[in-house]
C-alpha positions as a Python dict, from the first residue, in 0.01 Angstrom:
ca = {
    (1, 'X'): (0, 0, 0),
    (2, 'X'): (-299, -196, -161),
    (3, 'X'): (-519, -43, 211),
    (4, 'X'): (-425, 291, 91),
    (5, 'X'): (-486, 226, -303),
    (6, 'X'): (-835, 81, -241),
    (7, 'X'): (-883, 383, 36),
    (8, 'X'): (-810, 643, -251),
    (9, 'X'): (-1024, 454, -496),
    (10, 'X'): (-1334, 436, -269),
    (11, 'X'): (-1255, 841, -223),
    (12, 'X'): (-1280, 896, -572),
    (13, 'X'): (-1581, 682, -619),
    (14, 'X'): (-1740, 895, -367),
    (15, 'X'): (-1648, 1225, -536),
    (16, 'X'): (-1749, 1127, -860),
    (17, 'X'): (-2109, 960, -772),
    (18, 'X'): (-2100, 1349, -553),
    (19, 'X'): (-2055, 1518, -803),
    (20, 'X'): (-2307, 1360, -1063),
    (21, 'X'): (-2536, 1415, -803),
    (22, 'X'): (-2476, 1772, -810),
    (23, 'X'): (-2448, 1795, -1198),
    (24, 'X'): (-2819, 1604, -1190),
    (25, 'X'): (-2890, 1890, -951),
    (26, 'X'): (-2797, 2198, -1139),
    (27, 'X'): (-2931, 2052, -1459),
    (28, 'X'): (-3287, 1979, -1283),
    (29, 'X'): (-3263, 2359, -1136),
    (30, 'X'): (-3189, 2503, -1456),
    (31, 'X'): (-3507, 2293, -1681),
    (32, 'X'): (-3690, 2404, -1353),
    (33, 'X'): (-3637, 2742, -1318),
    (34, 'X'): (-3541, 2879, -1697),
    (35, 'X'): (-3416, 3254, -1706),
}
């Protein structure tokens, strides 16, 4: 049970550092190309 917590936490580590990543992204497109 404490494999499969620390699994799940690693997993959600991963998402989140993905996803700031991709929030960094779409912030940088939008200064970058304004409409």
């Amino acid at each position: 049970e404490s494999f499969n917590a620390k699994i799940k936490l690693f997993r959600a580590n991963l998402r989140g550092v993905a996803d700031k990543k991709f929030f960094l992204f779409r912030i940088a497109n939008l200064y970058a190309y304004p409409h």
